[in-house]
N, C-alpha and C positions, 0 to 999 in steps of 0.2 A: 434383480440383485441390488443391494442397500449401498449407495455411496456412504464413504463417512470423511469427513472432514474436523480437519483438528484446528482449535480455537487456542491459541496461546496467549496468558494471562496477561503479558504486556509488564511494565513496571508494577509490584504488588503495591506501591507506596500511589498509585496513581488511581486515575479515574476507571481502568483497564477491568477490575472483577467486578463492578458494578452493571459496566453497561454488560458486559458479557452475560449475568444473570437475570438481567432482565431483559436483553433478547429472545434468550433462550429460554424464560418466562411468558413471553407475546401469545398472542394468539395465529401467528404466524404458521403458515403450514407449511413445513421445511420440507423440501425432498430430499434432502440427506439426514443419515445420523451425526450430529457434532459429539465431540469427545474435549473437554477442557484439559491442557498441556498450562498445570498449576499449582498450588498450592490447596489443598483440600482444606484446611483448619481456617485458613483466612476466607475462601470462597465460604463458609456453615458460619462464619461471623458475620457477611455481607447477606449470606441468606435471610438469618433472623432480622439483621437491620434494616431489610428491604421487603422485607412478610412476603420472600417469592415461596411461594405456591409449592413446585415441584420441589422434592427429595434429593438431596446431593447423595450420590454413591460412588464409591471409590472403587477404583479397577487398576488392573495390572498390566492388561493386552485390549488389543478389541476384543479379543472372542469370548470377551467378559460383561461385553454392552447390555444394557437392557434398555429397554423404553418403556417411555414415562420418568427416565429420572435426570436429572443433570448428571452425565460421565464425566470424571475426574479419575485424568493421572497425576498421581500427586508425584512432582516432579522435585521440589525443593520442599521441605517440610519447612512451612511458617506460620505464626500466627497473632493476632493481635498484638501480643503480651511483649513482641521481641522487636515491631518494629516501628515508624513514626510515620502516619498515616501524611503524606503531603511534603515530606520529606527527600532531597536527596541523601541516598544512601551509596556503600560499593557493594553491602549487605543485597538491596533490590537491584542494583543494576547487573550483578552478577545472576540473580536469578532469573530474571528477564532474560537475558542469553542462555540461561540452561533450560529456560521452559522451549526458545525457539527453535536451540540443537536439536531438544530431543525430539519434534514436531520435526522439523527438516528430514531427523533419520526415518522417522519413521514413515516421511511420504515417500524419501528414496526407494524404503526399501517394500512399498507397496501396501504397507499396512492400511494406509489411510490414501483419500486421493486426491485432498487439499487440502492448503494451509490460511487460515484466517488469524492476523496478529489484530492483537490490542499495543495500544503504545507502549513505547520506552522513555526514557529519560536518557539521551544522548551521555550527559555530565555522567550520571551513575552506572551509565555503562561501562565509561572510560575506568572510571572511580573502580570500579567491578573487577578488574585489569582485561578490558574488551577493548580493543584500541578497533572500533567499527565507529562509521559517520551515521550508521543507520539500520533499521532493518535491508536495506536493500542491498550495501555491501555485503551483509551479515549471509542472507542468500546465496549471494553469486559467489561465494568464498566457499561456503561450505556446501553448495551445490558445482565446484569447478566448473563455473559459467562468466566465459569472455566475454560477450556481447549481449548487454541488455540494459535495459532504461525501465526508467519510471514514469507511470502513466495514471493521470487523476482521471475521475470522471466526477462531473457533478453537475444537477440542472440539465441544461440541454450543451454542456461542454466536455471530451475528453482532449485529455495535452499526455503528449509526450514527449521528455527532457531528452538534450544533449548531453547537460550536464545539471548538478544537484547539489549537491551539500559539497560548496568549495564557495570559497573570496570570488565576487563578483570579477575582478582582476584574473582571477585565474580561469574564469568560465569564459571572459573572453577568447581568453588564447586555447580553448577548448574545441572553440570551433572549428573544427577540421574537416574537407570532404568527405575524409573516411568515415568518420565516425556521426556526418550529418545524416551520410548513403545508409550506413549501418542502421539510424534509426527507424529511418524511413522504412526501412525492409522489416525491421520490428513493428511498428507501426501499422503495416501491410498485414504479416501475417497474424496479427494477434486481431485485425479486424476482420478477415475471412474466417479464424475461428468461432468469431460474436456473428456468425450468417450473413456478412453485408457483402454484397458480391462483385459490386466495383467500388471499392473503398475509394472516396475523393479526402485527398491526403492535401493539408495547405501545409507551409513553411512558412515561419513567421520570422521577420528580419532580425539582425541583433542589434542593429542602431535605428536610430529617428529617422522615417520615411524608408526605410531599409536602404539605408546609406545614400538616397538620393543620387544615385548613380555614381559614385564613388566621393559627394562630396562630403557625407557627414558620417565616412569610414569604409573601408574596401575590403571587410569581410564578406558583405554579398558576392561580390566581383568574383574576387582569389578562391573562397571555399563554397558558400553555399549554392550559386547556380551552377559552378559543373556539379554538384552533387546532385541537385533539382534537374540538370538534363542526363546525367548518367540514366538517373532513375527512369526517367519518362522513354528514353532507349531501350528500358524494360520491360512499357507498355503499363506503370504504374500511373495511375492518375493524382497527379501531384502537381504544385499550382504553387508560383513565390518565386521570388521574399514574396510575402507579404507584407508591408508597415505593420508592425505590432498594436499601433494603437487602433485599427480599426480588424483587423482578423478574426481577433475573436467576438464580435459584432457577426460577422459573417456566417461564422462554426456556429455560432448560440441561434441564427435564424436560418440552418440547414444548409448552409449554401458550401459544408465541409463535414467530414466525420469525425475529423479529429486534427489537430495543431502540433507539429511537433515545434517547439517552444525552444530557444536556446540555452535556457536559464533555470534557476530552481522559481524565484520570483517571476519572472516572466508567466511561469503557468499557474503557481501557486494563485496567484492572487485575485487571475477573473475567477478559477475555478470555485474557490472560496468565497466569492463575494455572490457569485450566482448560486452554488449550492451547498454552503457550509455543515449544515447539521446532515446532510446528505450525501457528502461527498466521499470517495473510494480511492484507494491507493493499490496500486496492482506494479509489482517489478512484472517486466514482459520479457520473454527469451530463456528463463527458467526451462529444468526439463518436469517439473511439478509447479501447480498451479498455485497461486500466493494473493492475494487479497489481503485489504487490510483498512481502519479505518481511516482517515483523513482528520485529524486531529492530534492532539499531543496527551500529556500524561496530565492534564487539568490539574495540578497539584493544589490550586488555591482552592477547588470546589470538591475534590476527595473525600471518602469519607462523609459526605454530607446529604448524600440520598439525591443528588437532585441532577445528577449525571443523565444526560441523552443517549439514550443508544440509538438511536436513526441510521449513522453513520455505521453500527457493527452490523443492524440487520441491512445495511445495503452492500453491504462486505459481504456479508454472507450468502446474499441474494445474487451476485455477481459471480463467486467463486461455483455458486448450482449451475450458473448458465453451459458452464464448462467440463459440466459431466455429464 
C-alpha cells in the first residue's frame, strides 16, 4: 500500500518552491507518494524557470494522485504577478500558515501520513497575523501536543532542544528537571522508533565545564543531574552534563546517538557547521510525523535558480524512514 506525504510550500517569497521542485525533479527513488500543500500558479512559474522535467497537476484530494506528475493542492492561489520574490510580506506569511494547517489536517485526519515543511519567514508570519515563533509551536498547537522538542540531524550529529526560539536569558531559566527528564524520554523514544536498540543518550551542560561542580553555575547541581539519575533509574542509557565544548566531539565520533542540547544555539551551530546543506529539522512527540529542512527562507538567493535542495531531499528521506 502507497505511503503519501505532504510537502508544504514554506514562505512562497522564499527559497521553499524551488528546492521543493527540484527535489521532487531528482533522480531519487522515493518510496512514498509526495503531494505539494501550495500554490499551483507560482509552483508552473518556478517550473519553466527551472526547465523541471515533470508536469505540475493540480488535485482536490489524494484519491486524485497520479504518478509521474508533481501533485499540488492549491491551497492559497498566488502568482508571480501579486507578490515580491525575496520579500517580507503578511500576504506570504499568511500563506505559509495556511499551506501548514491544511497539511497538519489533513495528516490528522489520515489522509496523508507525513508532513515535510519548506521554510517560513518568522517576521511574515507574525506580519500574517500568526503570532507562532515557528513551525514547531505551529505543530504542537494545532496538533494539541504538550510535550515535544526539536531535533536536528546533520553529518554524523542529532541534538535535541530543551528549549528554542526564546532570549538566551530566558532558555536559561528553562532548564528545569521536568522538562530536561521530558526530553530525554523524547529523545529515547523517537530513537527506538529510528531501530537503535539501546539508544546512548549524552546531556550536554548549560555553562563552561558544566558548571564545574557548582563553580561556574549550579544548574547542573539543582536540575540536570537528578534529571540524568531519574532517567538512568529508568534503565535509560544516558551520560552528563557533559562540558558542551567537547560532547559533541564525542556524538560526531560514535561514542553518543544523540545530545540533548539546552539551548537553540547550543545545537544549532555544531549541527550546521558539520552538516549544513544536509541537515533535518524534526519536532519529536507529535502524534503525526513532521520533517523539515534545516535552513531558512534564503530571501537574498530566491528567485535565482541557484537554491540547494540537499536539505528537502534529506527531510524527506527521513520522514520514509518512518513508515
Amino acid at each position: 500500500m502507497n505511503s503519501y506525504i505532504g510537502i508544504t510550500m514554506g514562505d512562497p517569497a522564499g527559497v521553499g518552491p524551488e528546492v521543493i521542485l527540484k527535489a521532487l525533479d531528482s533522480n531519487n527513488e522515493f518510496k512514498s507518494r509526495y503531494i505539494v500543500f501550495g500554490s499551483t500558479n507560482l509552483l508552473k512559474y518556478y517550473k519553466e524557470l527551472l526547465k523541471i522535467k515533470k508536469d505540475i497537476i493540480e488535485i482536490n484530494d489524494i484519491e486524485e494522485y497520479k504518478d509521474g506528475y508533481i501533485n499540488v493542492i492549491n491551497v492559497y492561489d498566488l502568482n508571480i504577478n501579486n507578490l515580491n520574490i525575496g520579500m517580507v510580506s503578511p500576504q506570504c506569511g499568511d500563506a505559509a500558515f495556511k499551506y501548514v494547517e491544511r497539511a497538519i489536517n489533513s495528516a490528522l485526519n489520515h489522509e496523508i501520513d507525513a508532513v515535510v515543511t519548506a521554510p517560513l519567514n518568522k517576521e511574515a508570519l507574525h506580519l500574517g497575523g500568526h503570532n507562532f515563533d515557528g513551525h514547531t509551536e505551529i505543530f504542537a498547537k494545532l496538533t494539541k501536543t504538550n510535550k515535544y522538542a526539536m531535533m536536528l540531524i546533520g553529518g554524523p550529529l542529532k541534538v535535541i532542544h530543551v528549549s528554542t526560539h526564546t532570549s538566551l536569558k530566558n532558555a536559561c531559566d528553562r532548564v528545569k528537571k521536568e522538562r530536561v527528564l521530558d526530553v530525554i524520554h523524547l529523545a529515547y523514544d523517537i530513537l527506538k522508533k529510528m531501530k537503535i536498540d539501546n539508544p546512548r543518550i549524552a546531556i550536554a551542560g548549560l555553562n563552561p565545564h558544566a558548571g564545574e561542580s557548582g563553580l561556574f553555575g549550579m544548574e547542573e547541581i539543582k536540575e540536570i543531574m537528578p534529571a540524568i539519575e531519574e532517567a538512568k533509574n529508568l534503565n535509560i542509557n544516558v551520560d552528563g552534563p557533559v562540558p558542551p565544548d567537547t560532547v559533541f566531539i564525542k556524538a560526531a565520533n560514535g561514542q553518543y546517538d544523540i545530545v540533548v542540547v539546552m539551548y537553540h544555539d547550543q545545537g544549532h551551530i555544531p549541527v550546521k557547521l558539520l552538516g549544513f546543506d544536509k541537515g533535518v529539522n524534526m519536532t519529536v512527540g507529535l502524534p503525526i510525523i513532521r520533517t523539515s529542512v534545516d535552513h531558512g527562507t534564503a530571501f537574498d538567493i530566491a528567485g535565482k535558480g541557484i537554491a540547494n535542495e540537499e536539505s528537502m531531499l534529506e527531510a524527506m528521506k527521513t520522514a520514509e524512514l518512518f513508515l
